[in-house]
C-alpha positions, -999 to 999 in steps of 0.1 A, spaced: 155 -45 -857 125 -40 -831 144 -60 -807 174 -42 -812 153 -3 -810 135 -17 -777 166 -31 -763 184 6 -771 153 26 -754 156 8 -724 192 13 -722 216 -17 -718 250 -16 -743 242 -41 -773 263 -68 -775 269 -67 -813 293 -40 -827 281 -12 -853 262 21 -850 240 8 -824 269 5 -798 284 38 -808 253 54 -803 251 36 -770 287 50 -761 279 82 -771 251 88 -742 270 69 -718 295 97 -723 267 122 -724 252 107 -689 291 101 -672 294 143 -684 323 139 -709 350 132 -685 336 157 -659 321 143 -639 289 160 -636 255 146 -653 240 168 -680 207 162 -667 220 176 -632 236 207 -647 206 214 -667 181 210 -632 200 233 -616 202 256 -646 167 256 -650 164 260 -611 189 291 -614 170 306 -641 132 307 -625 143 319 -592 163 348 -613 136 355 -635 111 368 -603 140 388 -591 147 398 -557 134 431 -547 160 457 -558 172 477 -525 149 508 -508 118 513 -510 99 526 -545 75 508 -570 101 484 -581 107 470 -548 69 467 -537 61 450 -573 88 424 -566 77 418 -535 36 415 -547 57 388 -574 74 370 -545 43 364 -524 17 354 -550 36 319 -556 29 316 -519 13 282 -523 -29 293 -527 -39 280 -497 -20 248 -496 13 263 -485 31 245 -515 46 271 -542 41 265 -575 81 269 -584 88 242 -565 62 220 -574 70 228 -612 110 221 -605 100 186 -588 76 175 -616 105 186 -644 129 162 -624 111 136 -619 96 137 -654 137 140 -672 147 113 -650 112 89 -662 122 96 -698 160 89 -693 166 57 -712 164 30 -680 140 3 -677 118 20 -648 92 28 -675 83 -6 -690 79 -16 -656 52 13 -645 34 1 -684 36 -38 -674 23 -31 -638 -6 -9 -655 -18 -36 -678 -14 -60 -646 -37 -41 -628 -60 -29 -659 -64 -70 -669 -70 -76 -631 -95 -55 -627 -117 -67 -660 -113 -100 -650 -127 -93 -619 -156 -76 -634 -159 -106 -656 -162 -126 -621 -188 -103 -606 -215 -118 -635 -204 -155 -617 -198 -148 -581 -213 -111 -570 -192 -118 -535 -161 -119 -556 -128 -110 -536 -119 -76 -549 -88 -65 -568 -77 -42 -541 -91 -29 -506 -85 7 -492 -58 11 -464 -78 9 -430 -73 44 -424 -93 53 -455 -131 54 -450 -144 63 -483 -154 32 -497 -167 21 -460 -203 21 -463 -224 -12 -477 -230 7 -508 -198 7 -518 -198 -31 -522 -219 -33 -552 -210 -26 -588 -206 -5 -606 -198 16 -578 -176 -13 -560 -156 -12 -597 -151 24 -600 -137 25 -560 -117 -3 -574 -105 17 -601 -98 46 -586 -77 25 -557 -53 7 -582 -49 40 -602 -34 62 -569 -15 32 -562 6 33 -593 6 67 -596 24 67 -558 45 39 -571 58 61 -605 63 92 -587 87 69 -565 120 51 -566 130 68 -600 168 68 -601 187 106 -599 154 123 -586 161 147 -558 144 129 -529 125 156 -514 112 170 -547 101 133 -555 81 131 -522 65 166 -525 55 156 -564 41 123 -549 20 140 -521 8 167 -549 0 139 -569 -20 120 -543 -39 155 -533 -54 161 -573 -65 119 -578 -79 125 -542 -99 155 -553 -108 132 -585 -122 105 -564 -155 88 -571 -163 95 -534 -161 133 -542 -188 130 -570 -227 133 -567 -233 107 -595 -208 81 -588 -213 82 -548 -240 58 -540 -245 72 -504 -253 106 -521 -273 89 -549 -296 71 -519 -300 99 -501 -311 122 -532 -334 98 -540 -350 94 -503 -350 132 -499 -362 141 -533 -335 162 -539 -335 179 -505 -304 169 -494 -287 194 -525 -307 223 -516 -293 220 -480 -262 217 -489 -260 247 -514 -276 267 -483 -244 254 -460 -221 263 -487 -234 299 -491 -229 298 -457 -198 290 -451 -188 314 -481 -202 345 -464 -187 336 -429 -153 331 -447 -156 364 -464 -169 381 -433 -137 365 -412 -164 348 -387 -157 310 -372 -173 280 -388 -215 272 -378 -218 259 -342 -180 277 -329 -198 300 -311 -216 271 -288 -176 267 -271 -169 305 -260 -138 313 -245 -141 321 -208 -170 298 -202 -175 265 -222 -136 263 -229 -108 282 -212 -131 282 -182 -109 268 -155 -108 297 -128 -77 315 -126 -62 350 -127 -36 366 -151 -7 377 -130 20 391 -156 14 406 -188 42 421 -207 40 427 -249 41 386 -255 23 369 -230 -2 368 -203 9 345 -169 -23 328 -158 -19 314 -125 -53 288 -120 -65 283 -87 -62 253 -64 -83 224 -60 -71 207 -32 -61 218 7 -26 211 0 -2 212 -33 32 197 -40 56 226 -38 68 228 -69 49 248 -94 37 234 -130 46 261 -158 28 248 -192 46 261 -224 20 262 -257 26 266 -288 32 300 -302 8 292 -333 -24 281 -314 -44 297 -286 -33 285 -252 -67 272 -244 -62 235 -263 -47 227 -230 -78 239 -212 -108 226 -232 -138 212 -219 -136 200 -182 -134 164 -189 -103 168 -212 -88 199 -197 -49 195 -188 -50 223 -166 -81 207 -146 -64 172 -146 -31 189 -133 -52 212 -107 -70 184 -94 -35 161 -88 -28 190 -63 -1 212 -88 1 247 -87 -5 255 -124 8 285 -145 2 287 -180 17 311 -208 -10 325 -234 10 340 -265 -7 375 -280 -18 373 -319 13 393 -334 2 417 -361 19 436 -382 39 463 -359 56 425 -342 73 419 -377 102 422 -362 98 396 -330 126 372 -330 132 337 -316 152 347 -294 125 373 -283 103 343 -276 123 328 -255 134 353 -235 98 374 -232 81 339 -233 95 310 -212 123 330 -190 99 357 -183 74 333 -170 100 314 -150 114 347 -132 79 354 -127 69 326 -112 102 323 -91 89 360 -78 56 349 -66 69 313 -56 105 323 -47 129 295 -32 104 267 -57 119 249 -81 96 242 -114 85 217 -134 81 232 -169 59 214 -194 59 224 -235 32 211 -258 48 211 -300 62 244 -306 63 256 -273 84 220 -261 109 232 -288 110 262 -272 110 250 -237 140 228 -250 159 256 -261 156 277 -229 161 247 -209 191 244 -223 206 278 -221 196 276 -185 216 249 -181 251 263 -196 244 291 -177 244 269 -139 206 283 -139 191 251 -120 154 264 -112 137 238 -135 129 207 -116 115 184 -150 112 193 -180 85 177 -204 83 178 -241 48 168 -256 51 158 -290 80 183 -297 106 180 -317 143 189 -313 159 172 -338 144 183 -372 165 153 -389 134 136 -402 104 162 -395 79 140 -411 50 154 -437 55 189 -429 88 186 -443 72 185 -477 64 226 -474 102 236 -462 131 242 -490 146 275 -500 127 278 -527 92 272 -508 108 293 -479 116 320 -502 79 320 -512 70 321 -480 91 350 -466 76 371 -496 42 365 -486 52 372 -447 74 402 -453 41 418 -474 21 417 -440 47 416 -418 34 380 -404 20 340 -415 -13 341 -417 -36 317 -401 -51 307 -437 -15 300 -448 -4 278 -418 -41 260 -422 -31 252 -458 -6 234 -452 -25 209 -423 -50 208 -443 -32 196 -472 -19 168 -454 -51 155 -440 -72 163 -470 -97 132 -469 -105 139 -438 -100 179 -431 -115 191 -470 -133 163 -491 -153 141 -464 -166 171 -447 -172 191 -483 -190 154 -491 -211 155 -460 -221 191 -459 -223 201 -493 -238 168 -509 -252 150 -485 -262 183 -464 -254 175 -432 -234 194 -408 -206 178 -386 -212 183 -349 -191 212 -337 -166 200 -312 -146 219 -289 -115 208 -305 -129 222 -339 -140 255 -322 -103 259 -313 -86 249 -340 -109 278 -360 -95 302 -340 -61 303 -349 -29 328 -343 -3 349 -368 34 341 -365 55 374 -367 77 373 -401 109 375 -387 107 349 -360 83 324 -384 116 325 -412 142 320 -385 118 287 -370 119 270 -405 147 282 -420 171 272 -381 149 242 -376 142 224 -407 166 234 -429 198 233 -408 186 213 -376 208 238 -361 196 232 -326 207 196 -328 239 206 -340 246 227 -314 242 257 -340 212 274 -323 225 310 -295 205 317 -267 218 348 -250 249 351 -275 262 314 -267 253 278 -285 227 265 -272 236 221 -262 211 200 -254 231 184 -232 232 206 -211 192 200 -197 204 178 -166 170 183 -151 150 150 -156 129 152 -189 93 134 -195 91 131 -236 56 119 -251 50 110 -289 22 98 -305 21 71 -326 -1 91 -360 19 118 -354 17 142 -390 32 169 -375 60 160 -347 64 119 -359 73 96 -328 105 86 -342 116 124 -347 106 129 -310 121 101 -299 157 115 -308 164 135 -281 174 102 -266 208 105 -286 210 141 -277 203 147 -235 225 128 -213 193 133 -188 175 107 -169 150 107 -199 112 88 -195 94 84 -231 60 75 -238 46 66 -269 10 74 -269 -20 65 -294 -38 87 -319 -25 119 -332 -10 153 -326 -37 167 -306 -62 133 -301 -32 117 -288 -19 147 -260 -52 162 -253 -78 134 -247 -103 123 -223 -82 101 -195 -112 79 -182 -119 69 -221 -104 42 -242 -66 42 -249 -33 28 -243 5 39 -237 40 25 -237 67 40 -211 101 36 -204 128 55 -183 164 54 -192 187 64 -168 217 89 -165 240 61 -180 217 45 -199 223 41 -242 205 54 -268 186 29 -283 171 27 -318 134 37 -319 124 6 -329 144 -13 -302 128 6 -277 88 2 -294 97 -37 -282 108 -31 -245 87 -4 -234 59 -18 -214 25 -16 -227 0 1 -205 -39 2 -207 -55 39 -201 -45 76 -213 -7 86 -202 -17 114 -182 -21 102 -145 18 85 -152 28 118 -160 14 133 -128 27 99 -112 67 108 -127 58 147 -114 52 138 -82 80 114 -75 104 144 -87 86 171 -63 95 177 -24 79 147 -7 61 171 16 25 193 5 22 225 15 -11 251 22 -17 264 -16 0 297 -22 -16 331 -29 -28 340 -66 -2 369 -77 22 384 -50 20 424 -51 44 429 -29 70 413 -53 53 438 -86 35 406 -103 -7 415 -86 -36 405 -101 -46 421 -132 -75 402 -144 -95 369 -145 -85 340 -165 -84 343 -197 -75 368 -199 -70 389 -230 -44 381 -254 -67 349 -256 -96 374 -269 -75 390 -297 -82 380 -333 
């Protein structure tokens, strides 16, 4: 009789006839949906889906106390600062958990692989009393730096590391491969799940971190009243809206942004900064940078030795660069479409005014590729031909496979979302930081909440840091458009996206294009860039470089690095990703003097004296100094 109830809860028809098997046919009927078709347990997810997105019901029409309650309802499951809402993250864990408990074998596996680990991991404490340099049970990803230090190595604190390593590796592998979960709820669960043992790790705690333990103990308990002092601290600049201690070493206008330049167009989204030359003569054609809309302009104009705009200047380009104003509330309204045309065609007819018979070679950096892509386009189906290249760095326009911010967009999270928005009338930079944050949290929250709060030290301030404080809004009508256009339909790939009242094709771009990735890539993944392969019929060069979204495009190019590159022609095929990762060369160095290399063999063979900054006479003079405002605006 056990065998037979054990045999029966894991699910396989008995082979004997009797109750048992008519039980047994009774939920195979229940699970095929009596004839239907259609699995109970799917009927009853999206029944319970149905029912908590009706209960916080949509605000009723014109304006009165009901409407602006059910808005206040819509924007408090807005994600509290991780930008995941709590609906979804309740519907996920309710499927995943109803598909666990569904009579299949998946959960005797997850208990034999616990007592695997749990036995492996006595016995190798049992070793320790034998051998102290016995091989451990399991070792942290090389990515993961915890568990780094010397200390580390010694029990207990080398068990509980131990511990804590085999447990978030079966939790990752029991929020995974359950059969009938929805994948992206099963993904979202698992990087939730990853996020609270994280937060739970030994690494995070004062008496089961050894490095805090030694320094305690060599500072007497210093170390805890320094770091109580730097968390008052940074709780009174948070409440007061100031940057983090040490931002204000990297001011804007001097120790970043400070390449010398004038704004030459202003209209109600962007300044044009045109920067000046640094060499007798230029190649004609002017370089137009394109940043994101969600950042300050100036991470392409850090410090001098990893300032685009300086590298560019000095290989003898004429550089114009868009900086996006901070929306508030009254640009609720701003569309896409708005961004486009105000953003990226403005600058290009304004440039083609002060440069006029110039073609240009247009550069966009995440977002502001996307949208350089799109306008690109459209200038193509429309005969426009003033764009000489056009470069995408580490922008996406196939949203196919967005990578791990992909885990914040469904309807139900966008809903969320657009309730928080539509209550200020933009995304807040809190909200969008969330989200990163989330992603990165070892190293964005709990190493740096280790170092300054525990250990009380402060991390050196960086100018990267100092920039990435100071962040932008996103208006709420363009923000839901972006996710809802991008990830959730990919319309832009699909030919779905208007620019100008007609579909926007990417194949339409016949200028040649220069796309980089990065091969740690959170937020545009390589593989994700890379498709624009199968979707331009352009001469198309790609590099894959190392590092990260921002390490890996804004870096220092005399320091350490490397690069792969290939060019496929007009005619050339569409290889798969991986394909390509074999035959692209392998280069030494930072990608950016290739870049200027690839600009310079698509520009008029012949320099010419540098141009004027502005050009009155054509209405675009000189209105200010580089930065210019917008930059300034919090």
């Amino acid at each position: 009789m056990k065998e037979t109830a054990n045999t029966l809860a894991t699910g396989p028809v008995p082979t004997d006839a009797g109750p048992f098997r008519a039980i047994d046919r009774l939920r195979e009927a229940m699970a095929a949906g009596f004839g239907t078709g259609v699995s109970p347990l799917g009927l009853g997810m999206a029944l319970v889906d149905w029912l908590a997105h009706l209960a916080p019901a949509p605000a009723p029409p014109g304006p009165g106390p009901l409407r602006a309650n059910a808005r206040l309802r819509g924007a408090m499951p807005a994600g509290f600062g991780t930008g995941v809402s709590p609906l979804a993250l309740g519907m996920a864990l309710m499927d995943w958990s109803a598909h666990l408990a569904a009579p299949r074998g998946r959960r005797r596996e997850l208990a034999a692989k616990a007592a695997r680990e749990t036995a492996a991991l006595l016995a190798h404490a049992a070793a320790l009393a034998a051998d102290p340099a016995a091989e451990p049970v399991i070792r942290p990803p090389p990515q993961d730096r915890r568990f780094a230090a010397a200390a580390w190595q010694n029990p207990p604190f080398s068990l509980w590391a131990q511990g804590f390593l085999l447990a978030r590796q079966w939790w990752q592998e029991a929020t995974r491969d359950v059969p009938g979960v929805d994948p992206h709820r099963q993904n979202l669960l698992s990087a939730m799940v990853q996020q609270w043992l994280d937060m739970a790790s030994p690494a995070n705690l004062p008496f089961t971190n050894p490095e805090v333990i030694a320094r305690t103990l060599q500072t007497g308990g210093l170390n805890q009243w320094v770091g109580m002092r730097n968390w008052a601290e940074d709780m009174a600049r948070l409440a007061a809206g100031k940057p983090p201690v040490g931002a204000e070493q990297f001011r804007v206008g001097h120790e970043v942004a400070a390449s010398p330049g004038k704004v030459v167009y202003r209209n109600h989204l962007i300044e044009l900064i045109q920067y000046a030359p640094a060499t007798d003569t230029v190649l004609a054609e002017p370089v137009l940078l394109v940043p994101a809309w969600i950042m300050k302009y100036y991470i392409l104009d850090l410090s001098p030795e990893n300032s685009l705009v300086r590298h560019l200047v000095g290989a003898g380009h004429t550089v114009f660069c868009i900086s996006w104003r901070n929306p508030t509330a009254e640009d609720r309204d701003l569309t896409l479409e708005d961004y486009r045309s105000l953003g990226v065609m403005a600058a290009v007819d304004a440039i083609a005014a002060i440069l006029p018979g110039r073609d240009i070679h247009a550069a966009g950096y995440c977002l502001g590729g996307t949208l350089l892509a799109i306008a690109a386009a459209a200038m193509g189906g429309a005969r426009d031909d003033r764009l000489a290249s056009v470069s995408l760095l580490a922008a996406q326009t196939d949203f196919a496979e967005p990578g791990e911010l992909g885990l914040f967009i469904d309807h139900d999270q966008l809903n969320s979302l657009e309730s928080a928005m539509r209550q200020r009338g933009y995304l807040t930079a809190e909200q969008m930081l969330g989200a990163f944050r989330f992603l990165r949290s070892n190293d964005l929250i709990w190493s740096r909440m280790v170092r300054a709060y525990l250990m009380g030290e402060r991390e050196p301030m960086t100018d990267m840091l100092a920039w990435s404080s100071d962040s932008t809004r996103m208006p709420y009508r363009m923000q839901g458009e972006y996710l809802r256009r991008f990830y959730l339909e990919n319309a832009l790939a699909g030919d779905r996206l208007l620019a100008d009242g007609r579909p926007v094709a990417l194949r339409n771009i016949r200028a040649p294009v220069f796309a980089v990735g990065t091969e740690e890539d959170y937020v545009a993944p390589w593989r994700s860039v890379y498709r624009l392969h199968c979707l331009s019929d352009a001469e198309l060069t790609f590099v894959l470089g190392d590092r990260d979204h921002l390490a890996g495009i804004i870096l220092d190019p005399a320091g350490p690095g490397h690069h792969r590159i290939a060019t496929r022609g007009r005619e050339g095929t569409c290889l798969p990703p991986d394909d390509w990762l074999h035959a692209a060369a392998l280069r030494e160095g930072c990608w950016w003097p290739a870049w200027t290399d690839w600009l310079a063999r698509h520009s008029a063979a012949e320099r010419v004296a540098p141009p004027g900054m502005g050009a009155a006479a054509a209405g675009y003079p000189v209105l200010e100094d580089a930065p210019g405002s917008y930059v300034r605006q919090r």
